[in-house]
N, C-alpha and C positions, 0 to 999 in steps of 0.2 A: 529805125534799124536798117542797117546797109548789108550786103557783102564784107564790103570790105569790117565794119567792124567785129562782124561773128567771126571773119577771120582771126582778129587780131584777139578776140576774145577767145576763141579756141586753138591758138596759136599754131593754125594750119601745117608754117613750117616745121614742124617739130616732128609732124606726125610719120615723116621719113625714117625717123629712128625707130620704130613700131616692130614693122615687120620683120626685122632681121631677131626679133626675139622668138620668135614662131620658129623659126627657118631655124636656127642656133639651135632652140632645142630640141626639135627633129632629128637633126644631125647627130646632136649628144646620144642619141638613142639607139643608131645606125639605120633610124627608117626615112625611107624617104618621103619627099612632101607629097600631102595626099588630100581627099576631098577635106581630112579632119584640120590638117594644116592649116587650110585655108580658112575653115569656119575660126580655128583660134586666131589669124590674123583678123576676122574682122571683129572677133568678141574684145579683141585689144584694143584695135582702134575704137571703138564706141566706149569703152571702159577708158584708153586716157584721156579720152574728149571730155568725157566725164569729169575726171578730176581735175581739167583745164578751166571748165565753164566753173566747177564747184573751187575751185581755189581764188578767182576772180570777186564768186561772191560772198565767199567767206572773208575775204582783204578789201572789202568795199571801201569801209571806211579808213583805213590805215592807206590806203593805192589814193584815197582823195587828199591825201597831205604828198605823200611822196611821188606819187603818178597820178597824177590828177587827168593826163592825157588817157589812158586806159577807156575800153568801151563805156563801164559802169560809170566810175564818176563821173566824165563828160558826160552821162546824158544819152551817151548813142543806143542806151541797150538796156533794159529795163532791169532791176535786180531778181525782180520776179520771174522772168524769162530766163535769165542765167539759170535759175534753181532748176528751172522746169526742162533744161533742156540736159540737165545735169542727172538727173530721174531719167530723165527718157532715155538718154544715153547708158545709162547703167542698165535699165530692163532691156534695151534691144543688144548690150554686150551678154548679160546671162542669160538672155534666149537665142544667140548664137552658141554660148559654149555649150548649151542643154543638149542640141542635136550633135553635138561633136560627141556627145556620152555620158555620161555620169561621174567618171574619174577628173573630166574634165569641165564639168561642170562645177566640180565641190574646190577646185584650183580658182576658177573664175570668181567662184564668191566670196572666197579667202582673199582672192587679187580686190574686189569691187569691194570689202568691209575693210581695207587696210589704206586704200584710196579717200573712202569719207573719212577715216580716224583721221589721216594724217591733215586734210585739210583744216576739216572742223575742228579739232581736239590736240594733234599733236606738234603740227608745223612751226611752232613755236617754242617748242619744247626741246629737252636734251635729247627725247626720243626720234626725234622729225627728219635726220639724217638715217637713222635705223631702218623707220616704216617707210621712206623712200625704198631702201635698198633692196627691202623686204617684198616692195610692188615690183621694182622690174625682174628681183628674180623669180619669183609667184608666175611675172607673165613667161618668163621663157619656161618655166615649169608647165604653163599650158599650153604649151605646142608642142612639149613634149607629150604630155595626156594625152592630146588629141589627136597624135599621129597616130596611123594605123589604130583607130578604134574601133574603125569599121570592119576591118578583118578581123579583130579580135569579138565582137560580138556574132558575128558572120558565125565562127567556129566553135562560140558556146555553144548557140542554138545550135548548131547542128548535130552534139553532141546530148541532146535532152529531149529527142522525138521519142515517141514511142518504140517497142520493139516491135521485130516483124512479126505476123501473121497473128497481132493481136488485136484483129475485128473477125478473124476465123472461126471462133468458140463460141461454145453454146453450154446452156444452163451452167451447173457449177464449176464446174472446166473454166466459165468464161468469168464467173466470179471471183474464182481465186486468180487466175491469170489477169483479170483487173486489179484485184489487188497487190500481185505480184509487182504491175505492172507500171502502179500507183507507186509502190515504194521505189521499184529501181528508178524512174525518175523524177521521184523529189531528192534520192542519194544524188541524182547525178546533176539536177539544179543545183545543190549545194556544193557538190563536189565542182562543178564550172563556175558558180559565184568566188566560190574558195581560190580557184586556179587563177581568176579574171583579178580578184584582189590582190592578188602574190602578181602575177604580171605589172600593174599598173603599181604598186612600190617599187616594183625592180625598173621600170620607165623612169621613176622619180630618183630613185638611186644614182643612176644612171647619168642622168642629168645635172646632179645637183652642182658638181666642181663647178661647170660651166655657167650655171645659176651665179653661185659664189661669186666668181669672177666679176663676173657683171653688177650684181650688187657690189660688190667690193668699189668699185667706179663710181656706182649712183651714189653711194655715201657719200666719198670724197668731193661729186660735184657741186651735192646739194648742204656739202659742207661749206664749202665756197660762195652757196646762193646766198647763206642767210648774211652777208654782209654785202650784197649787191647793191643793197639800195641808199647805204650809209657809207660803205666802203673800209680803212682805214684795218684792213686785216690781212698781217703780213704773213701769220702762222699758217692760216686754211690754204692757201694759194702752193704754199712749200708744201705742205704736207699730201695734197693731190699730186704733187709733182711727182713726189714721191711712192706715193701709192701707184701712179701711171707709169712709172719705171718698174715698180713690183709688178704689177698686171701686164706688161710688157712682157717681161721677161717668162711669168708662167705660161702664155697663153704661145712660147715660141717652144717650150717643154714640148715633145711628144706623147701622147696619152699613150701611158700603160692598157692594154688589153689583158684578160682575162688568162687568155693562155700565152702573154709572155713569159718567158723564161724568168726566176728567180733571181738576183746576183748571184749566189752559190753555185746556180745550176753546171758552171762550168768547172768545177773544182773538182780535183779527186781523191782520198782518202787522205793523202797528205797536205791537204790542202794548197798544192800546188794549180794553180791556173792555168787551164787552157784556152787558148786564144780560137773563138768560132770563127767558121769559113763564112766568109758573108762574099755575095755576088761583086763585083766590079762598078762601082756608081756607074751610071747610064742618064742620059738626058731624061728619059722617062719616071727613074726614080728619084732625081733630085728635084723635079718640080713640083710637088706638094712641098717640099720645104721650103724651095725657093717661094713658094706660092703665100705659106704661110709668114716668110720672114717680110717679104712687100706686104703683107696687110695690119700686121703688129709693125711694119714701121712707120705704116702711111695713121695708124691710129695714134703712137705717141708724136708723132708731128702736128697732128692735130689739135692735139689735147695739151701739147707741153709750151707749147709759142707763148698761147693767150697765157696761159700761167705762171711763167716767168715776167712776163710783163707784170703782172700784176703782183707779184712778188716784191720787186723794184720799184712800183709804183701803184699803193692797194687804191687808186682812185674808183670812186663808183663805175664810172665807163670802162672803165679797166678791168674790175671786176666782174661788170656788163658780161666783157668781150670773154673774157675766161670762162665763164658761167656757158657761153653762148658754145663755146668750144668743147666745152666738154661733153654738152649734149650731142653736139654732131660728132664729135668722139666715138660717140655708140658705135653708130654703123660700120665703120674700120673693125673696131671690138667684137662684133658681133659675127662678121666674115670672118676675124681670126679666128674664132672660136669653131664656124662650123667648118672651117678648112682644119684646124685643127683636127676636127672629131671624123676625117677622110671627105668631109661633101666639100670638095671643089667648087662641083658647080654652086651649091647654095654660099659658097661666100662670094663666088663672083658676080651674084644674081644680086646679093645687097648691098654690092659693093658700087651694081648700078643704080643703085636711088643716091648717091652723093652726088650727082651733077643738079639733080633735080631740087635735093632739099637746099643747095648751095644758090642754086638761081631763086626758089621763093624766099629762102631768108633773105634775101636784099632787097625784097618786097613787104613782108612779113616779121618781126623782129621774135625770134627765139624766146626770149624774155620779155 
């Protein structure tokens, strides 16, 4: 057992498209990236490591007729050892998401029991593009959890201490005032578990479009995978194409906020329209636009090249190279979304891991 082949067994380069799920869903939520941020990128990274090494040794035998060259078949990498680092990998991503919190804990074990299904059980199936879809939006689901979870537990507890001046009493005075004291708070434990549950669905509410989105992608790609190894499918290649001009075009949408204005809102009893006074564009306020239209453009050039090719011509390598593309597609996707959602900075931050995942894929192969 090498480096080099644990790389290629846990397809190192891949692992670029990762973070920007974390980061996306932060964003989706208006929080920014924080201790909890960080813990959901690393519970992702050891969670897709996971179903990298466990998809290797679920396709043991089927990768030694068609990739023979792969770590397992060849030899380089024990099957036993794949299992084991596929376990290990999954307990050290849900004992990263545990300390991120609870809400984000019960996302990370949804993410890590949707990862074995698909390997073991569905990846072959009509369902296996689905349960794809379903893990990468799970993961950006958990960095949405796990943003600011730490102020949000901060602010229970501090909501559930005792009242004042109750170690001052004596005899029955300090009986009843204990008991008193007992009840207001276990009301007020439950009345903060209550508030802390209604928060953390409104996190995932919150989130979900931009979830969508991204799953809406991972279908399509992993539409496209399941004839990578045979080839000769002209339909999956169009039909992502297609999907990546549909996902194109929402992710260049402005998110609705809460207190935007109605379409009606400007109408008056005769339903005659009035035209709102809006500021004078300025360099300052076109650049999240501009901002956002470079990163959904830079993500359908990404994604649509290798796909037309393969369109034209569904050869295995061709399919290879689509497949390949679609995966680094993410990261483009991923900035659009949190630039979409106002964080600039986090789409420009993941916008810098594409120099990086681009120089190990030419070392590393995606696929």
């Amino acid at each position: 057992m090498t480096v080099r082949a644990w790389a290629e067994l846990l397809r190192v380069s891949a692992l670029f498209t990762v973070p920007g799920d974390a980061l996306a869903g932060a964003a989706a939520t208006g929080g920014r990236p924080d201790r909890g941020t960080a813990l959901a990128v690393g519970a992702s990274l050891c969670l897709y490591e996971a179903g990298m090494a466990l998809n290797d040794w679920a396709d043991r035998d089927e990768d030694a007729v068609d990739r023979p060259h792969r770590p397992i078949p060849s030899g380089r990498i024990a099957p036993g050892a794949a299992l084991a680092a596929a376990g290990a990998l999954t307990a050290a991503g849900l004992g990263l998401a545990a300390r991120a919190g609870r809400p984000a804990l019960a996302v990370a074990t949804g993410l890590a029991a949707t990862v074995w299904a698909y390997d073991l059980r569905l990846k072959h199936t009509p369902a296996g593009p689905a349960a794809m879809a379903a893990a990468r939006g799970l993961d950006l689901l958990l960095g949405a959890t796990a943003t600011g979870a730490a102020k949000r537990a901060a602010g229970s507890g501090a909501r559930t201490g005792p009242g004042p001046g109750s170690g001052s009493r004596t005899g029955k005075g300090a009986r009843a005032a204990s008991g008193s004291s007992a009840a207001s708070a276990s009301g007020s434990r439950t009345g903060s578990a209550s508030a802390s549950a209604s928060h953390s669905r409104g996190v995932v509410r919150a989130a979900l479009p931009a979830a969508g989105l991204l799953g809406a992608h991972t279908y399509a790609v992993t539409a496209v995978s399941r004839h990578e190894a045979q080839g000769g499918s002209t339909a999956a290649p169009l039909a992502a194409l297609a999907a990546t001009a549909a996902l194109g075009a929402a992710a260049l949408r402005e998110r609705r906020g809460p207190g935007d204005a109605s379409p009606d809102a400007g109408r008056d009893r005769k339903g005659e329209s009035h035209r709102s006074h809006r500021p004078p564009a300025t360099p300052a306020s076109l650049a999240p636009r501009l901002l956002r239209t470079a990163l959904t453009g830079s993500y359908f050039r990404t994604a649509a090249g290798p796909l037309i090719h393969a369109a034209l011509n569904p050869s295995p390598p061709l399919t290879q190279r689509a497949v390949g593309g679609g995966i680094r597609a993410m990261i483009p996707l991923q900035a659009a979304l949190a630039a979409r959602a106002g964080a600039a900075g986090s789409g420009l931050a993941v916008m810098g891991l594409v120099p990086l995942a681009r120089t190990l894929a030419r070392k590393v192969s995606l696929t």
